[in-house]
C-alpha positions as CSV (number, residue, x, y, z in Angstrom):
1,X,0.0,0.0,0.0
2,X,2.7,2.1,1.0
3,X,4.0,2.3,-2.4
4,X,0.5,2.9,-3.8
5,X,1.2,5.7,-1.9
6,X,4.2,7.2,-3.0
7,X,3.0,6.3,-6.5
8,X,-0.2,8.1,-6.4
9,X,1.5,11.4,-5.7
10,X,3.7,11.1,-8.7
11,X,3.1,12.4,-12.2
12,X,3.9,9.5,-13.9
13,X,1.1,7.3,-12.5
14,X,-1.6,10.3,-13.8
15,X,-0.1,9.9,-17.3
16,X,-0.6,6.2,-17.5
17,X,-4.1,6.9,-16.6
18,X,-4.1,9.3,-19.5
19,X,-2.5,7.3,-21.6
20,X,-4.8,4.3,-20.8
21,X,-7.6,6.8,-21.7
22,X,-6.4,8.6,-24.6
23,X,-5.7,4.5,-26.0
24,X,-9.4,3.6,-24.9
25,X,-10.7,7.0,-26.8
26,X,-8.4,6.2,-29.8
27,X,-10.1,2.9,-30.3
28,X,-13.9,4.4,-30.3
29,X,-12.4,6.8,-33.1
30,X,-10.8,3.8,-34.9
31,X,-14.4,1.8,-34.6
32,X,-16.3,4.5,-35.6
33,X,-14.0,6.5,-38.3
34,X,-11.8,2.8,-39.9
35,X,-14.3,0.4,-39.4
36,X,-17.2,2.4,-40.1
37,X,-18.9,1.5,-36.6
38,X,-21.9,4.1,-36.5
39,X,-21.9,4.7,-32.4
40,X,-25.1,4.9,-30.5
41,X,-26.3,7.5,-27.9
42,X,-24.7,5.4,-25.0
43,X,-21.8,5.2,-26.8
44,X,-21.1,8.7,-26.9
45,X,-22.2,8.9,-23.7
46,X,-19.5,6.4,-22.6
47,X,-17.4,8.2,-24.6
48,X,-17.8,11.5,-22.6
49,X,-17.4,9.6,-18.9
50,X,-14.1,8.2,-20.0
51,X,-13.0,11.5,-21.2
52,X,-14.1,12.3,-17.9
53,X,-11.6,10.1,-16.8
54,X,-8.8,11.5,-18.7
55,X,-9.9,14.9,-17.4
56,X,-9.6,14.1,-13.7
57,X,-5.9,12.5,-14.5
58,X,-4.8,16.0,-16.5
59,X,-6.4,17.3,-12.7
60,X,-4.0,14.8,-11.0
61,X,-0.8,15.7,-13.3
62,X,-1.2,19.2,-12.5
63,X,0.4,18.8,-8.7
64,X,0.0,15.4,-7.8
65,X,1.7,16.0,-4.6
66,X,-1.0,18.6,-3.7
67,X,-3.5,17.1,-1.3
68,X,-6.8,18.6,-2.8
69,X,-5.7,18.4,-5.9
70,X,-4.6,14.9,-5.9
71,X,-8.1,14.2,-4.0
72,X,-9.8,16.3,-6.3
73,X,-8.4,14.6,-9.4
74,X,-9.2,10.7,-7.6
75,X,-13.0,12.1,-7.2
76,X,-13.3,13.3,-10.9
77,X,-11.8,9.7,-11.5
78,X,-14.2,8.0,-9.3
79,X,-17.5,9.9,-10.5
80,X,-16.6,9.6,-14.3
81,X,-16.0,5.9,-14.1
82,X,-19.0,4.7,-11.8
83,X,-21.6,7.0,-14.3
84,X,-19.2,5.0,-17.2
85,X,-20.5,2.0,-15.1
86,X,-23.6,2.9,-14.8
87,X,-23.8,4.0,-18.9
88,X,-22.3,0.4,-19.5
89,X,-24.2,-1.6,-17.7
90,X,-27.2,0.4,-18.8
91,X,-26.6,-0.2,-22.4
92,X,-25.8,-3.6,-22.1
93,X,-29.1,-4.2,-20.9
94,X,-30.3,-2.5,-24.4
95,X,-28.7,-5.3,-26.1
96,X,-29.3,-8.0,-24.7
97,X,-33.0,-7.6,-22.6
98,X,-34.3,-5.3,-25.0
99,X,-38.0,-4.2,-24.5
100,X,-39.9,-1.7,-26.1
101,X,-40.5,0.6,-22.9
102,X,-37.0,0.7,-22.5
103,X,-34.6,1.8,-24.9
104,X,-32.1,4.6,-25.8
105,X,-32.5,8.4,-27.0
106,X,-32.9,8.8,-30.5
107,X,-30.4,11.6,-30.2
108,X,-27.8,12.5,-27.7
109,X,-28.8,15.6,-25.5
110,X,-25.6,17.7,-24.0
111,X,-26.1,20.8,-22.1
112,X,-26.9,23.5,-24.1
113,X,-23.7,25.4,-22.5
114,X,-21.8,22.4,-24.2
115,X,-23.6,21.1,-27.2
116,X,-20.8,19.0,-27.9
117,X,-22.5,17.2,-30.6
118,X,-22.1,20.4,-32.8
119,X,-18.7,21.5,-32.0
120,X,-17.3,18.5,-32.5
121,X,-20.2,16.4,-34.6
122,X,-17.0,13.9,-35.9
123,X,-16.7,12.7,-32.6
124,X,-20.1,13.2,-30.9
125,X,-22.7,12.9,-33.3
126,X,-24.5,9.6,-32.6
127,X,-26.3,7.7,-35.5
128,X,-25.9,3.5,-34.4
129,X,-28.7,1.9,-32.9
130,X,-28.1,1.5,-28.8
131,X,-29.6,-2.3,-29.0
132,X,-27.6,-3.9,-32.1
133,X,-23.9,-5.7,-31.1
134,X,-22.1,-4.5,-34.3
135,X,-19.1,-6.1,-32.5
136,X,-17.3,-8.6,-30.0
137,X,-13.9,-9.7,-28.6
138,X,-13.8,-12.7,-27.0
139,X,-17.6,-13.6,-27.0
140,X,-18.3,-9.9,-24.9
141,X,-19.7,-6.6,-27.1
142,X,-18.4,-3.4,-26.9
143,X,-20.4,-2.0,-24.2
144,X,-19.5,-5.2,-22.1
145,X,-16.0,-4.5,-22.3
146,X,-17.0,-0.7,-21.3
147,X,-18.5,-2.8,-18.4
148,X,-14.9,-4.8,-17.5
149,X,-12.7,-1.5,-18.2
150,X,-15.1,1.2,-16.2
151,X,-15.2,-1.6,-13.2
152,X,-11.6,-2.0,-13.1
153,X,-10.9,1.3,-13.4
154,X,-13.5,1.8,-10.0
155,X,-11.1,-1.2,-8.6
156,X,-7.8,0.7,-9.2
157,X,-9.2,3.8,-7.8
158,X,-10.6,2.1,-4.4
159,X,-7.4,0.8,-3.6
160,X,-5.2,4.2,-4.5
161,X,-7.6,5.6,-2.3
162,X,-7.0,2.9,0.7
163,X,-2.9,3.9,0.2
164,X,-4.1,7.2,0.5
165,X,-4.4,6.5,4.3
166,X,-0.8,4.4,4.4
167,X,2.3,7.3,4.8
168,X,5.3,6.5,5.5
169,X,5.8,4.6,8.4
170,X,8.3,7.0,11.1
171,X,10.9,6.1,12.2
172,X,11.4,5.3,16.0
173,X,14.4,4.9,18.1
């Protein structure tokens, strides 16, 4: 724990969470823009927790020595992957218990301080259908992996924060 610790409060473990996340958004762009993968409204919506994610580890980079700032970044982390979570699982159940009464927005709806859908339409304009699996790795679809990654990110974070609470033991004579 104790090096969770130390590591935690280093830069370099911020920028593999960036990393992770800028690899992660690379792929939806690769689905969607190389293998012509039309994403859904939860998709995009998945899309925008993760970048969430990466957002909350830029937070972290900044001072990750800084108490509230390291805290501040683990909380963005934390909120942005359990509502990833929550998308995921949520979408998932579009898939594969699909029901009439419940199914996804025909169109995503951002605040309209950030209608990121028209700034950036390439990346944010959804057009799939929420309850079709256009794809799968290893007998799991795309928002089932969401599902593994988000919960293991949510993993990860719970034990930084445990180390949070182990220092470095003082010396005593």
């Amino acid at each position: 724990m104790q090096f969770l610790n130390t590591f935690s409060k280093s830069r370099l473990s911020w920028l593999l969470l960036l990393i992770f996340i800028v690899f992660f958004e690379a792929c939806a762009l690769f689905f969607q823009h190389v293998m012509k993968l039309d994403p859904c409204v939860m998709c995009i919506y998945e899309r925008v927790a993760m970048m969430g994610i990466g957002f909350a580890a830029l937070l972290g980079m900044i001072a990750p020595q800084n108490t509230v700032i390291r805290w501040t970044g683990l909380a963005g982390w934390g909120y942005s992957a359990y509502q990833g979570l929550a998308l995921a699982n949520e979408h998932v159940g579009y898939q594969f218990n699909p029901s009439p009464f419940a199914t996804c927005d025909l169109f995503v709806t951002f605040p309209e301080w950030a209608p990121l859908n028209q700034w950036v339409p390439w990346m944010f304009e959804a057009t799939g259908d929420c309850s079709k699996v256009v794809w799968s790795f290893l007998g799991q679809s795309m928002p089932q992996w969401l599902v593994i990654i988000f919960a293991a990110n949510l993993v990860v974070l719970a034990l930084i924060v445990i180390a949070q609470f182990f220092g470095k033991k003082k010396e005593r004579f």
